[in-house]
N, C-alpha and C positions, 0 to 999 in steps of 0.2 A: 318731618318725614314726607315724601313723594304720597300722593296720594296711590289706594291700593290697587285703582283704574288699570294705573298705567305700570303695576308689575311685570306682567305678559310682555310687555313693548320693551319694557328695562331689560330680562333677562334673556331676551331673543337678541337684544345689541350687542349685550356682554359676552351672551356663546358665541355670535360672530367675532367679537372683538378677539376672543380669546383663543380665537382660531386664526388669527391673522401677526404675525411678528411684527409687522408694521405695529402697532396699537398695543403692544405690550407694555409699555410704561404708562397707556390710558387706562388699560386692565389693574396695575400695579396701583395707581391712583384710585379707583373708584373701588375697590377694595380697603384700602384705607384710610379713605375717610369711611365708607359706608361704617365700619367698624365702628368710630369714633363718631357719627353722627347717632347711631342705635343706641350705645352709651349716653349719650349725654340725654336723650329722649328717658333712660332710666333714672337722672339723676337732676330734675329740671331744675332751674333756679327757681327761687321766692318769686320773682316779680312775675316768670311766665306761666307759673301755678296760678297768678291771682285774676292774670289776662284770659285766660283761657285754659281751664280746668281740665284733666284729659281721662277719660276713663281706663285704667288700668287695662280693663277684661279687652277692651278695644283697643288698645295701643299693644299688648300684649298679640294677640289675636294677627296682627299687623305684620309684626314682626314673624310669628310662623307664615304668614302667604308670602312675606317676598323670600324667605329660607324655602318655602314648597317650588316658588314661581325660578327660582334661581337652580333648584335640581333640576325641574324638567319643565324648561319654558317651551311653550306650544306657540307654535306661529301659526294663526290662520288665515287664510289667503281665499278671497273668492274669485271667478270667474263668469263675468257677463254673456251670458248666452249672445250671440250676434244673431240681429235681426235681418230672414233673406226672404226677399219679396220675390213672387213667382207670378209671372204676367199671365193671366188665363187666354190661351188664343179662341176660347165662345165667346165670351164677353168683358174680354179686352180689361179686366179690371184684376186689380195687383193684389193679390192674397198673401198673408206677411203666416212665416211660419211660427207657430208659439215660440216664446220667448223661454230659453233655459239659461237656469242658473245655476250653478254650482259651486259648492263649495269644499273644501277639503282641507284636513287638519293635520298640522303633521308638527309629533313629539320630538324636541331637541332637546337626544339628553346630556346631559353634562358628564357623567360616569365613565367615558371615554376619555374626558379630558385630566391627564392628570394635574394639571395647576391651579384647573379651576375648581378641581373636590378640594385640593389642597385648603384653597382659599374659605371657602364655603364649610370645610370640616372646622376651621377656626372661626368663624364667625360663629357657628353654631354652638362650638366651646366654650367662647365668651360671652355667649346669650345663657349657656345654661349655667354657668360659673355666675352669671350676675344673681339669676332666677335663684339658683341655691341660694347667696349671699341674703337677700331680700327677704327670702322665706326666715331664716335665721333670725336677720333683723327685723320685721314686723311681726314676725308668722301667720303672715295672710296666706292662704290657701290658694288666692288664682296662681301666683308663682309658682305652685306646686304643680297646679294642674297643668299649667303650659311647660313646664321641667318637665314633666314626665311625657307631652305630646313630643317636644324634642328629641328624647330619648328614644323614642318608640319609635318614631322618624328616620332617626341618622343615627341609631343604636349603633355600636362599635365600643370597642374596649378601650382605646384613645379618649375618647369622650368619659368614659369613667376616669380615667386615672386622669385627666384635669378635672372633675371636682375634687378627688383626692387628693390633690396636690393642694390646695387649699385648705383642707382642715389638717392636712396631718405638718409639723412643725418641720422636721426635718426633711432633707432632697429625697426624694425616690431613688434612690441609688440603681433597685434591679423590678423595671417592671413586669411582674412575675402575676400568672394568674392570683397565687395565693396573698398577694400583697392587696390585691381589690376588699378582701374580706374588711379592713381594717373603714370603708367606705359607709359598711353597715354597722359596725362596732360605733365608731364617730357620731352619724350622722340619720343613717333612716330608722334605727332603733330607737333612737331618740325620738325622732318622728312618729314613728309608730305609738310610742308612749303618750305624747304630748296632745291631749283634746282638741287643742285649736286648728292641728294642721294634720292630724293622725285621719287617713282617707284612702278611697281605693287606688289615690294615684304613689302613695307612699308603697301598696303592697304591689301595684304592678312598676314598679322600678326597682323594684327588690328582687323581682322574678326576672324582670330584663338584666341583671346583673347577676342571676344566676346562673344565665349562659357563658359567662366568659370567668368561673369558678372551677376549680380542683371539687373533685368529689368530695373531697374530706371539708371544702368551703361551703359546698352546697347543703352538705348534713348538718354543718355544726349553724347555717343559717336559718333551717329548717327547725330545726331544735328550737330555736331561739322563736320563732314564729307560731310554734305552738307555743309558745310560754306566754305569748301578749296576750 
């Protein structure tokens, strides 16, 4: 992974880039590998675990800044106050006016751009499709906690129904609000259940997935919420 330094610098190149037809197949690239670089950082080999050990909470953590720094990269740009000397005609000696500096910041957001959410709503899919999976398979808690910052983030109903697409066997044929219910039947009921990973980030993505429910989804998960 790019150190986390130089997100800002990454994602101020990429709005430009992404803003120029010229560089569309540089866009296209750096896209696909970033995907497939993020993956394999979740999946290390044996030998690069033994060389260098990587903390989870930190690698994790990593991954939400350059997903932050790639919604809304900030460019910041200063300017050198110019120094102008003013000859005194008493005493002929050069008085230099104070030195200003300034600076100014200005938010580039990407939300305009439709290819580049495009892009970025799919990386964020496959970040929290992995995060799900991991939770599953260890059920260590940080995976949850960074799932649930994801969600909270780039909340949208897309994003649900790719974790749902994962545990449920068959295609989604119609994604329908009330087909989301089956998200909580599956998988955060379960969670809710379970001591090891059962946490406040389980009942607030339960509540972030109650905004994009049928009222009759939202009661019958409610019900269920007062039953744990």
């Amino acid at each position: 992974m790019v150190s986390a330094a130089l997100f800002p610098e990454l994602s101020v190149l990429i709005y430009h880039w992404s803003n120029n037809e010229d560089y569309a197949v540089l866009v296209q690239l750096f896209w696909d590998h970033l995907t497939s670089v993020i993956l394999e950082t979740l999946s290390p080999t044996e030998e690069s675990c033994q060389s260098r050990p990587i903390c989870a909470e930190w690698l994790l953590n990593t991954h939400l800044e350059l997903c932050l720094c790639l919604q809304n990269p900030k460019h910041k740009r200063s300017r050198q106050g110019l120094k102008v000397k003013f000859i005194s005609p008493e005493n002929n000696s050069e008085d230099e006016s104070p030195e200003t500096e300034s600076s100014s910041e200005t938010t580039l957001s990407m939300s305009n751009d439709f290819h580049t959410d495009k892009y970025l709503q799919t990386l964020v899919e496959v970040l929290s499709v992995a995060y799900m999976t991991k939770t599953e398979q260890y059920s260590d808690p940080i995976f949850l906690v960074y799932l649930e910052k994801l969600i909270r983030t780039f909340e949208s109903k897309e994003l649900f129904f790719s974790l749902l697409k994962v545990i449920v066997a068959e295609d989604i044929q119609t994604e329908s609000n009330e087909t989301l219910v089956q998200l909580y039947d599956a998988t955060l009921q379960n969670w809710l259940q379970d001591e090891k990973v059962c946490s406040e980030s389980v009942v607030r993505i339960t509540f972030a997935l109650l905004k994009f429910l049928t009222a009759d989804g939202k009661n019958y998960i409610l019900e269920g919420l007062c039953k744990v």
